[in-house]
N, C-alpha and C positions, 0 to 999 in steps of 0.2 A: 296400577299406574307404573312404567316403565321409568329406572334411571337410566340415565348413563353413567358407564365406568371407562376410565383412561385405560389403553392397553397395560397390560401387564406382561410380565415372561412366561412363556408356558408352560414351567414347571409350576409357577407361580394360579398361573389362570386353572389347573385342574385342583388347587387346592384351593383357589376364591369359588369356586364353583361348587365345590361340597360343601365348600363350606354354607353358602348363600341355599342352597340346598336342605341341608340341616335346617338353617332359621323359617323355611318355609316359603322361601323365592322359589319362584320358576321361572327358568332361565334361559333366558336365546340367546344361542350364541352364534356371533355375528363372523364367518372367514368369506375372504375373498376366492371367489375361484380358485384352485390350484395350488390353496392354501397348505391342502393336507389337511384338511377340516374331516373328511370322512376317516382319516387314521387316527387323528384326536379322539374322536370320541370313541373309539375302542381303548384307547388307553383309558379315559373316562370311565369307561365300563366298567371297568378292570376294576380301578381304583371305589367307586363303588361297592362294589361288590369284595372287598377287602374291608369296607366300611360293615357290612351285615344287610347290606339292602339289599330287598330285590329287585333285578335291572331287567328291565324289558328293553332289548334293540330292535329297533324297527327300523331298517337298512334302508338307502333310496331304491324302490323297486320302478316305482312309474308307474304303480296300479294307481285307479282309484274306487276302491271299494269305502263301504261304509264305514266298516271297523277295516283296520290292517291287519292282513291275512297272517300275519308276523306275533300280532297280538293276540288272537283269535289262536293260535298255535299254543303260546306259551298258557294261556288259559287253561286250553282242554290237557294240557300236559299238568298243569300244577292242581287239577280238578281231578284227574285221572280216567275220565269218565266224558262222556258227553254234557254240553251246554244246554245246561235245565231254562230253556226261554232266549229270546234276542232280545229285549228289552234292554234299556240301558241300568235299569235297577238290578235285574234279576241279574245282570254280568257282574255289575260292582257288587252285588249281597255274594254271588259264588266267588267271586274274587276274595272280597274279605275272608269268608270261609277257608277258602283252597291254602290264602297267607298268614290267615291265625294272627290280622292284624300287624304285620312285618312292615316297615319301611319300602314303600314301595317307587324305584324310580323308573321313570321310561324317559331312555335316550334316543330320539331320533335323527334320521340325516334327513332334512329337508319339511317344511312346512305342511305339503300337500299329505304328510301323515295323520296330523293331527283336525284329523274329522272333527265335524259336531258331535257325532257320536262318542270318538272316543272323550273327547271333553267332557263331555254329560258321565260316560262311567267313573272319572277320575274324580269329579266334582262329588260323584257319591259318593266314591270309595274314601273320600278324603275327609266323610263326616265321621266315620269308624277310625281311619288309622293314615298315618302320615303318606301322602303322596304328591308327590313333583314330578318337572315336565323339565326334560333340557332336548331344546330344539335349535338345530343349527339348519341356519338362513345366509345366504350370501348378502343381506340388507336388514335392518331392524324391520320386525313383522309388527302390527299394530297388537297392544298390549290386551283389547280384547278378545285376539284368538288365544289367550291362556286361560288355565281354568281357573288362577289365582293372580297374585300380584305376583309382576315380572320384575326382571334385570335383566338389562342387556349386556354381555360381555362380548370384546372384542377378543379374536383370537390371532394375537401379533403373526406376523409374517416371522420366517425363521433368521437368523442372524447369517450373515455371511457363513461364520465357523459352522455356524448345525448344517449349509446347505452341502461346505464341503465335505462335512462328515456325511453326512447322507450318501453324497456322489461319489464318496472313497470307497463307500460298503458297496458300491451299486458296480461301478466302474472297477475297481480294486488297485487302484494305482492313487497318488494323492494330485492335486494340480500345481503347475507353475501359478506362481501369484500372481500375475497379470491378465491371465486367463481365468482364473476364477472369478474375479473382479468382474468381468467382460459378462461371463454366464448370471452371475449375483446383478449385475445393472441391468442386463436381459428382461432378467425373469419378476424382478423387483421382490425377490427373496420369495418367489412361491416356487415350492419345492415340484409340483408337478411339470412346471414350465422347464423350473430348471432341469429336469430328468430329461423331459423333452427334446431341447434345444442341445444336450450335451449325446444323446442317442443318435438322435440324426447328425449332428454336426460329423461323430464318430465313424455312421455310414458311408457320409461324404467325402470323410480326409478331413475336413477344416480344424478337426482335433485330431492331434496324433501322440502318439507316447511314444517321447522323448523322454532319452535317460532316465527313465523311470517316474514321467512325471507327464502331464496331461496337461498339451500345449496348444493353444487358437494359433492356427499356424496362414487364417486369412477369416475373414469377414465370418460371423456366429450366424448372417441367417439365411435362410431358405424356405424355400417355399412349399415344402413340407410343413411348415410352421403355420400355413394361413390359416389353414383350419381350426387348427388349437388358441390363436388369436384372435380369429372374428368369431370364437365363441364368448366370447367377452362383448359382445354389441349386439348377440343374437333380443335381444330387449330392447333395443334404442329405436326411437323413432329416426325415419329417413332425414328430417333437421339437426338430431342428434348425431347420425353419422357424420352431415357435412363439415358440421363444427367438431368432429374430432380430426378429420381429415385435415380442414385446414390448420389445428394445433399440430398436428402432428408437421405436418408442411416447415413450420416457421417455428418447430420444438418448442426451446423454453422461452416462457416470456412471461408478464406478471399480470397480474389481475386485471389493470385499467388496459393494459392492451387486447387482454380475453375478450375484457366486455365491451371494448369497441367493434372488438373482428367478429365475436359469435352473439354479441347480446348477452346481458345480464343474468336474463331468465332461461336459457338456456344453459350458461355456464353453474347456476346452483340447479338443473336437474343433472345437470353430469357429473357435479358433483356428491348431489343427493344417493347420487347408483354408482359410485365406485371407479366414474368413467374416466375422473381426471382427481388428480391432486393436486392440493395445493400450500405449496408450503413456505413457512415465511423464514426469510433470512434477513439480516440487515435489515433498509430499511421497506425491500419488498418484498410481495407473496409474490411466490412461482408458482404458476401453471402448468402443468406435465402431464399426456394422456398414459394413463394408467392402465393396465403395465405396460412397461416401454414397449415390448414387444410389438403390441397391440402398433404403436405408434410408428415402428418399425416397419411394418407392413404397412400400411398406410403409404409411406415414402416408397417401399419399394412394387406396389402394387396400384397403384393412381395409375389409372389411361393417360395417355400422355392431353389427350382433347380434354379428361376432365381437370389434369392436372395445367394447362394453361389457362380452364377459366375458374380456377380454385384461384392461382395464383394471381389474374387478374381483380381477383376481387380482392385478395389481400393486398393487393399496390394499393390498390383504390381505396381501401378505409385505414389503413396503418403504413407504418417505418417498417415493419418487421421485414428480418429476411426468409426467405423461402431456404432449407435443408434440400440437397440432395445425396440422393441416396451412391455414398461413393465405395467403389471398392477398397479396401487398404491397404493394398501395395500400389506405393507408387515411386517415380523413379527419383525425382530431386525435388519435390515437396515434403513444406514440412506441417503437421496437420494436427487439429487442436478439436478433439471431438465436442461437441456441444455437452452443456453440464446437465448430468445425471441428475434424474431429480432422488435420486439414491443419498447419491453423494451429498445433497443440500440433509437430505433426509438425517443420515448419520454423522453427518459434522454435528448436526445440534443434539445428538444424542450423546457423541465423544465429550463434546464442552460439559453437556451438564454432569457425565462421569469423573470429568477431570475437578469442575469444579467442588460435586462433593467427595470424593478423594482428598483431594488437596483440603480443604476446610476441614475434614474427619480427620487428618493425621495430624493438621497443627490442633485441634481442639482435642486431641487423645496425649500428643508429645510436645507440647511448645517449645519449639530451640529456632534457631538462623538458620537452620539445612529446613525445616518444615515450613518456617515463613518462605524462604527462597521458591522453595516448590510451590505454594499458594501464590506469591507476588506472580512469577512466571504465569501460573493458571490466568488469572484474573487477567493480566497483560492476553491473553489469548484471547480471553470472552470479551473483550471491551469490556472491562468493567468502570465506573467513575473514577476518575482520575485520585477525588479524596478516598474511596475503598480502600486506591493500589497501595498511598502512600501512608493507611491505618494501619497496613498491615506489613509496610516496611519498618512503621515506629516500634512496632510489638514485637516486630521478630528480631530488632536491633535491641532491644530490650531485655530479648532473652538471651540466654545461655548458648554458646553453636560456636564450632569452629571458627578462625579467622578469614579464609576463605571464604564461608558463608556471608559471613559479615560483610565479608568487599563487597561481592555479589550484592547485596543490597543495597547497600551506596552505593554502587552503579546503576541500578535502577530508580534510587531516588533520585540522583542527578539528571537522569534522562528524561525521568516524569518533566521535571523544569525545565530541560534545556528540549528537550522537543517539544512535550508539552502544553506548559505555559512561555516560553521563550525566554525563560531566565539562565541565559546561557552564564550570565557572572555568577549566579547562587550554584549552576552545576559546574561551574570551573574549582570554587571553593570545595564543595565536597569531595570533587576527583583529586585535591589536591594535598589530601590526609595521608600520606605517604606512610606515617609513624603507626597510622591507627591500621595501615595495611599488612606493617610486619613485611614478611616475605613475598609477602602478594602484592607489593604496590604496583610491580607489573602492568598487570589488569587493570588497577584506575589507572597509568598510564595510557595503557590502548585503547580505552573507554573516553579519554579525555581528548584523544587525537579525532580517533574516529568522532566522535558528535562536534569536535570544531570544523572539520572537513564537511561534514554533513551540512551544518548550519551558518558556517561562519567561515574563517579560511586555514589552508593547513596551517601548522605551527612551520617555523624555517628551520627550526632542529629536528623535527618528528623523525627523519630517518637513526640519527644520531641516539635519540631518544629509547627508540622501537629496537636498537640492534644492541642493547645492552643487556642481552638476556642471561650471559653465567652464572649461575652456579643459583636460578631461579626453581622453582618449581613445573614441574613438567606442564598445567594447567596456564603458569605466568607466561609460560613462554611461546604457548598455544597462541593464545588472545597476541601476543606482542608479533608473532611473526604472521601472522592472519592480517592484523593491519600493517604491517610494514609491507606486503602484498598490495593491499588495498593504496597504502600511498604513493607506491612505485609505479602502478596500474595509473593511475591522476596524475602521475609528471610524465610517461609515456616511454616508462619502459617497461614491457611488459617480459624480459628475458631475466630480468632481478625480480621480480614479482613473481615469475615462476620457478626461480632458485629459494625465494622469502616462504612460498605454499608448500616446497618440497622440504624445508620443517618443521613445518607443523607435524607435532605430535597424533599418530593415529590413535590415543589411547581414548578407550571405549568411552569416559566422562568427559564428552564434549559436552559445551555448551549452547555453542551456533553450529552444527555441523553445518547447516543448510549454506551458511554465508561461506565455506570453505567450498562447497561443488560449485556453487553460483560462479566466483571469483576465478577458480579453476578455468570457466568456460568464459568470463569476459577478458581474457589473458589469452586466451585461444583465438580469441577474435581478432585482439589486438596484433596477437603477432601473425595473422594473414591466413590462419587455419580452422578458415569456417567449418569445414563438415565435423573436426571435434568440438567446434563450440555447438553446434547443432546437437550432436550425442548429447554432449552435459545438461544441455539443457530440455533434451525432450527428455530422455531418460529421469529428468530430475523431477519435472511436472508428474511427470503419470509417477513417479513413485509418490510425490508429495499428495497427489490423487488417494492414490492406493491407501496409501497411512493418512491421509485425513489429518496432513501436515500443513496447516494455516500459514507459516511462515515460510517455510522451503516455499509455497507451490506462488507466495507474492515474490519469492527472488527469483526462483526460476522462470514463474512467468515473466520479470523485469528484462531478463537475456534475453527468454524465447519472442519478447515483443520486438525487441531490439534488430535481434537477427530476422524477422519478418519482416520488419519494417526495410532492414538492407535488400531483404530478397525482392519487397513490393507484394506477397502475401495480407490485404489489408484486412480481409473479411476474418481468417483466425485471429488475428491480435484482437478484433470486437471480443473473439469467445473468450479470449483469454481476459479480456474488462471485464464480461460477463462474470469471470470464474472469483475475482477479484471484487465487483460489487455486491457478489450474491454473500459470501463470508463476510461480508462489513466493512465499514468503513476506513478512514486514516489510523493504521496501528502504531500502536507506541515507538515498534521498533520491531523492523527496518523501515521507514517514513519514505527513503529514497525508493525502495524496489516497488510500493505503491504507485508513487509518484511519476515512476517511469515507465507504468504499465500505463496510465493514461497522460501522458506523453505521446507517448508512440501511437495511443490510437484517433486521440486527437489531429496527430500530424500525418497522420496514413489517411482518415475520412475522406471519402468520397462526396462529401458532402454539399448541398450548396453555399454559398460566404453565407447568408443566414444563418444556417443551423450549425456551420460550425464557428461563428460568432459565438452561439450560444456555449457550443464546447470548449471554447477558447476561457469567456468571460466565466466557467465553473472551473476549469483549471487555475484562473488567477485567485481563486477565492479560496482554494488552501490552503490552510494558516503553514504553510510548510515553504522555507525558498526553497529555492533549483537547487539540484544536487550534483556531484562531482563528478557522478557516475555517467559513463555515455547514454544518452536517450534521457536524461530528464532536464533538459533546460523546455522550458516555457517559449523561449525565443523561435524553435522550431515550429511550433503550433500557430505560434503568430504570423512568423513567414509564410507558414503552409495557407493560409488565410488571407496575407495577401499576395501569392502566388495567384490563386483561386478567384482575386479581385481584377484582375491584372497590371497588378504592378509588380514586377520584377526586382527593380530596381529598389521595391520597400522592402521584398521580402530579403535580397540582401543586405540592407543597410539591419534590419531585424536580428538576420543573425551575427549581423558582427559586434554588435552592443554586446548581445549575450555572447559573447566567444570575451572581449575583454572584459566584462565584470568575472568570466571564471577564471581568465589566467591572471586577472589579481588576488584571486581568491586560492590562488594553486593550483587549479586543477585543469594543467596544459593539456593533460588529454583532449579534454573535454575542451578545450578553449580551440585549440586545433581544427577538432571536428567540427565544430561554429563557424570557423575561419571558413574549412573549406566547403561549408555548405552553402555560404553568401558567396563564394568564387562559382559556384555551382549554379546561382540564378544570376548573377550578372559580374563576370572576369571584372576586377579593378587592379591597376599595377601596382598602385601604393599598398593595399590593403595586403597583396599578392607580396612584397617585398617581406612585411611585418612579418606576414605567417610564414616567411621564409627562414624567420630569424628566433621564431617560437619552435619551428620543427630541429630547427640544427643540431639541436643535443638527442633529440626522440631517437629512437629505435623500433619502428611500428611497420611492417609490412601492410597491415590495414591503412593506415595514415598517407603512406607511400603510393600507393598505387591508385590510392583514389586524385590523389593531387597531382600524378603522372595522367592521367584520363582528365584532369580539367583541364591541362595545361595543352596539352597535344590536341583537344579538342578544338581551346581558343586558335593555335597556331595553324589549325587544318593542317595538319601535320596526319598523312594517312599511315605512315608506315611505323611511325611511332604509337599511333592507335591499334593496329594491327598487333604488335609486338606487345604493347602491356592487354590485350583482349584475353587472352590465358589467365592472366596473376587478376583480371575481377574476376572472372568466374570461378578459381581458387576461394578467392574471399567473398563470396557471395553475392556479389555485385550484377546479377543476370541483367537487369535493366540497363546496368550502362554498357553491359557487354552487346544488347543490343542495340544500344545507341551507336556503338564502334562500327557499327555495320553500316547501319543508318544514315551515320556523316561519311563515312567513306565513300557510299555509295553515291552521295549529294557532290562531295569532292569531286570523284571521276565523270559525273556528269558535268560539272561546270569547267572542267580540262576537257569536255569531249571525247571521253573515253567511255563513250560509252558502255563497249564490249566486259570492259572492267566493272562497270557498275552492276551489268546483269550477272557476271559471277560473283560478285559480292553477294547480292541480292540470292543468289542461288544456296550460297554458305551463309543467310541469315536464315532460308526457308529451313535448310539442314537443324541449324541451331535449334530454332525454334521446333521443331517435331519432338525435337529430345525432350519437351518441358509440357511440363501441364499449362491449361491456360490459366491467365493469372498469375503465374510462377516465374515475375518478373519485379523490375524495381522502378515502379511505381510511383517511389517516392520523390522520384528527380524530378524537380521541382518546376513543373511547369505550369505556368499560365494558362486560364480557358484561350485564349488569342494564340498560342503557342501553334505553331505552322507543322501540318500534319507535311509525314511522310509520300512521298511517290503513293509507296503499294497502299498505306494507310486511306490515302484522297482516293484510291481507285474502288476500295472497300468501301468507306463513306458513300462513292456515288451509288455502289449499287444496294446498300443498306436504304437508303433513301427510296430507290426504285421499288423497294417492297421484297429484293431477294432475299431467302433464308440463306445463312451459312452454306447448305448444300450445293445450292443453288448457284454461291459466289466461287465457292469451289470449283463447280463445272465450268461455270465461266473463264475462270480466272488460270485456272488448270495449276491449284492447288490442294495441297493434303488439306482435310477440312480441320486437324489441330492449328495447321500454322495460319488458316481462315478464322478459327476462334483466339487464337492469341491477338492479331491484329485486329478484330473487332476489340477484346480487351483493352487492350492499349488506346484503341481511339476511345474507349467510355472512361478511360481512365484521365486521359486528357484531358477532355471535359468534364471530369467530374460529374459524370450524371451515372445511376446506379441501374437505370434499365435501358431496353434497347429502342422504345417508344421517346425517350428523353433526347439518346443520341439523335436520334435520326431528327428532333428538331430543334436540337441545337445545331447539327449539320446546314438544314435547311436557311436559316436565320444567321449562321455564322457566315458562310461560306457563300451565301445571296445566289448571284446569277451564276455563280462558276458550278452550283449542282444545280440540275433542278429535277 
């Protein structure tokens, strides 16, 4: 009878192997293709054969003879002589003979060695003297092809570090880390793929060595690669393919949507054969065609006729979005690759490191530095709230520096004050000044930040935060990090970026992440999107790479943020994706959570139905709105009733939320409320108020968008014309081509015409420069919202049944600035395919198309 064994490490698996071996198991062992399964077991050999046994290798030849020619060799070799008989006795009595009773093993690569025959000799030879069977199978083989009782071992995939080490002896140069990352998600840690995909890439240029180091310098695959990947499906039946096709189509996504798209019984045989994995996070299991590769080809190898009626059947039974296969340079997008089922993979392998880590060192050293280190852990794993705050008691209990000590009253305060929302029990702890010594600092900036966060700023906090002399370098880190963060909330972001310029670089940080994050929403603020951009792609894929939980919820809080300005709606999903697959509401940062589904709630393409539903799971956050731009509540709601047609709600929506933040302090943020309700319907009162909120600001961001509302209301073209540069500075593409748009409307209704078509001619210009979609989106329009000239001309011939190419010739346009205005009119209407538009066209728009 066959167990199963959980993988182990495979230094580890050749010694459970001998071992299980010794007690009399025969063993199969289980690698996935490309595993490096056929190099194992020579080192098994080896290692055997260091033990005193004798090892018979029977290599995968592809014969099928009765006994293996391989075996049949080493016989007449240890006999010296010819084979007295074929019989399966007379082999096993000359065998015992020939080994004088020795410990006999035979290692094979592959099932089809192990004949009946040779079963039958071992089963004899095994009455006289010890012999086992270790047989490696890319699947568990049924327990009665062994000659005795089995175990099944799995043989793990290699670890990132072994694949680079492998690829350094192979290549002889080591990799840039970004690039390795890319090969390691590839190949899903099988070393043959990855040799594969890093030889070709090398042929092709897409790897080049750079300053001494092995760089992806564009897109890892090719199509050199099919072959090596659709060896992987060479077993699947034709239903099996289709259902990996269409996973691969729509990547990750979790089990109940697998088994709506492919069937239930489908998705446990592809499971059963290695074809998909499935792995849980949070509170759901992901679905992934295994290895990515495989799924890679897929996307870039579909016909296009079978890939639109793949895709129509995935409309048809699911939400899922369909993947395409892009290249990765691209010119002013910014792009959010779907989640690795790698990455899901080794986050829960890091936690349960960290976690016994952390619990070994405080149960080997009890002090306040080893509690701190476990409180932190547990705070990452979600662990139960009573766990975190067992193991604040005990580590405040014991013996550890005064700094440590703080560190933990800050995290018991926060357990409370975020929490359970005992913001007066966390005021009280933060406010042990004496029991902090020289560190009170830190409960200081611990006490501001989570008022800010939950409650409103304090009216001293700056006074407070800039007391740092003659503190410790660590006090004064934490104090000038939030006196950042409070100057960033009243809306100067040029004292915010003198507050970040002293923070301490010294290596014992504690939040680094919250210092890049703040970096880049300061950049924003002060009108220089493309560095907020840097900070924050560069911060995602590092917090990626290190399988850093908290960087990759603030960095993705920015990167949501600035998507949402661009009108990018379909990355911010991935970055939810990336966000719910790690877990749920964490302790802390609660805001950079908060504001990643914010933004995708208020970016949804959705119908008012379903993004009710997104709306009514946002209010259900035991968390309020945060100070931070992108996490008020109120945007989601507007967006919702934008999408209803009211206008007029969705700004009176945001102005509610714009005055509960600027009594709460946090003018930025109230500002940006302000002007997003001027945004769906101009009021002069309301327009006066936020006139008198911005008067102390210093925001280039804040500026320019309020100069584009105002010249909009006024039809004011040449004032539009003029601030059209300072959105696209600040990332504002969608209103920059709205500037187009109303100007063009302007010169028509002055009769100017001539002006309108070279307007129209410098939107066509604009638009070529952008991918489609690579717009802002989020300007808040109504389904009733009055399309454009060129947009109504689209519309009609979308309706007539023309494809893009088609409207192109017509229309005697470039067929990108043909797919942008198709965008834009799906985006209008919020419908997410092009069978939707065209009947909301029909039905909106009545007699005037038909």
């Amino acid at each position: 009878m066959l167990r199963q064994l959980a993988y182990q490490p495979r230094t580890e698996t050749v010694e459970l192997i001998v071992r299980y071996a010794q007690l009399g198991f025969d063993v199969n062992l289980v690698s996935p293709r490309g595993n490096g399964g056929s190099r194992f077991l020579r080192e098994l050999r080896d290692e055997f054969q260091e033990s005193g046994s004798k090892v018979v290798f029977l290599p995968e030849t592809g014969e099928r003879a009765t006994l293996p020619s391989a075996f049949l060799g080493v016989l007449r070799e240890a006999t010296n002589a010819g084979l007295a008989g074929d019989s399966p006795a007379a082999l096993a009595a000359q065998l015992v003979r020939a080994l004088d009773g020795k410990p006999l093993v035979v290692v094979m690569d592959g099932e089809h060695n192990l004949t009946p025959a040779l079963t039958a000799v071992l089963s004899l030879y095994r009455q006289r003297a010890a012999a086992q069977v270790v047989v490696l199978t890319n699947a568990p083989i049924p327990h009665s092809m062994l000659p005795g009782t089995g175990v099944v071992v799995h043989l793990p995939v290699l670890t990132r570090e072994e694949v680079h080490a492998v690829l350094y002896s192979r290549l002889g140069a080591m990799f840039e880390t970004t690039s390795i990352n890319r090969v390691y998600a590839k190949s899903a840690g099988y070393i043959k793929l990855a040799i594969a995909i890093c030889e070709i890439a090398r042929l092709e240029g897409s790897l080049q060595l750079i300053d001494g180091y092995w760089v992806a310098v564009s897109d890892l695959w090719s199509d050199a690669l099919i072959s090596i990947a659709s060896g992987y499906v060479e077993d699947c039946t034709d239903a099996q393919r289709t259902a990996l096709e269409m996973l691969a189509l729509v990547g990750l996504t979790d089990v109940s949507a697998a088994d709506q798209l492919i069937g239930g019984e489908v998705l446990e045989e592809l499971e059963r054969c290695a074809a998909v994995t499935i792995d849980p996070a949070g509170k759901n299991r992901w679905v992934t065609v295994n290895p990515p590769l495989l799924s890679e080809m897929y996307r870039h190898t579909v016909l296009p006729a079978r890939r639109e009626h793949l895709s129509a059947r995935i409309e048809q039974v699911t939400s899922l979005r369909q993947l395409e296969a892009k290249s990765q340079s691209h010119e002013r997008g910014i792009h959010v690759a779907p989640i690795d089922p790698l990455f899901l993979r080794l986050l829960g392998e890091k936690r349960s490191d960290l976690r016994a880590s952390a619990e070994s060192d405080w149960a080997r050293t009890p002090s306040a530095a080893t509690a701190v280190n476990l409180v932190r852990t547990l705070v990452v794993v979600n662990a139960e709230t009573d766990e975190i705050l067992n193991a604040i008691a005990a580590g405040l209990a014991a013996e550890g520096p005064t700094d440590q000590r703080v560190r933990l009253i800050v995290w018991e305060a926060w357990v409370h004050g975020y929490i359970r929302g005992d913001v007066a029990r966390a005021e009280q702890l933060l406010s042990q000044r004496e029991a902090a010594g020289e560190y009170w600092g830190i409960l200081v900036a611990a006490r501001i930040r989570l008022l800010s966060d939950v409650a409103t700023v304090p009216a001293d906090a700056v006074e407070l935060l800039s007391a740092t002399d003659g503190l410790p370098l660590v006090a004064q880190t934490e104090m000038s990090r939030t006196l950042a963060f409070v100057y960033l909330n009243r809306g100067f972001p040029d004292l915010a970026a003198a507050a970040l310029e002293r923070v301490s670089t010294w290596s014992d940080d504690y939040f680094p992440y919250l210092q890049n994050s703040m970096e880049g929403f300061v950049a924003l603020a002060r009108g220089d999107f493309e560095r907020a951009r840097e900070i924050a792609v560069h911060g995602f894929e590092l917090a990626q790479d290190e399988l850093d939980e908290r960087s990759l919820r603030a960095h993705g809080h920015l990167l949501s943020l600035l998507l949402l300005v661009r009108g990018q709606h379909e990355e911010i999903t991935r970055i939810q994706d990336y966000v719910e697959a790690i877990g749920g509401l964490p302790l802390f940062p609660q805001i950079s959570y908060l504001g990643v589904k914010v933004c995708a709630a208020t970016a949804a393409s959705e119908s008012p139905r379903s993004l009710r539903k997104l709306v009514r799971a946002l209010d259900e956050l035991p968390v309020p709105d945060g100070p931070l731009l992108g996490t008020s509540r109120a945007w989601a709601r507007a967006r919702l009733l934008a999408l209803e047609g009211s206008p007029e709600g969705a700004a009176r929506e945001c102005w509610i939320g714009a005055e509960v933040m600027y009594q709460r302090g946090a003018t930025f943020a109230a500002v940006l409320g302000g002007l997003r309700s001027l945004d769906y319907e101009f009021d002069r009162e309301r327009n006066e108020q936020l006139q008198e909120w911005m008067a102390p600001m210093r925001s280039e961001y804040v500026n320019v968008y309020y100069e584009f509302i105002v010249a909009r209301h006024e039809a004011d073209s040449d004032r539009l014309l003029a601030v059209l540069p300072r959105l696209v500075e600040n990332g504002r593409v969608g209103q920059a081509v709205q500037v187009y748009d109303v100007v063009a409307s302007i010169a028509r209704e002055h009769g100017d015409e001539p002006h309108a078509v070279q307007i129209e001619a410098l939107e066509a210009e604009f638009l070529d420069t952008l991918e489609p979609g690579t717009y802002d989106t989020a300007q808040q329009e109504s389904a009733g919202a009055q399309l454009t000239a060129r947009e109504r001309e689209v519309a009609e011939l979308m309706v007539r049944g023309l494809t893009n190419r088609q409207i192109q010739d017509e229309l005697v346009l470039s067929i990108r600035t043909v797919e942008n205005h198709v965008h834009r009119l799906m985006r209008k209407l919020g419908v997410s395919s092009r069978r939707e538009a065209v009947e909301w066209v029909r039905s909106w728009l009545g007699t005037g198309i038909s």
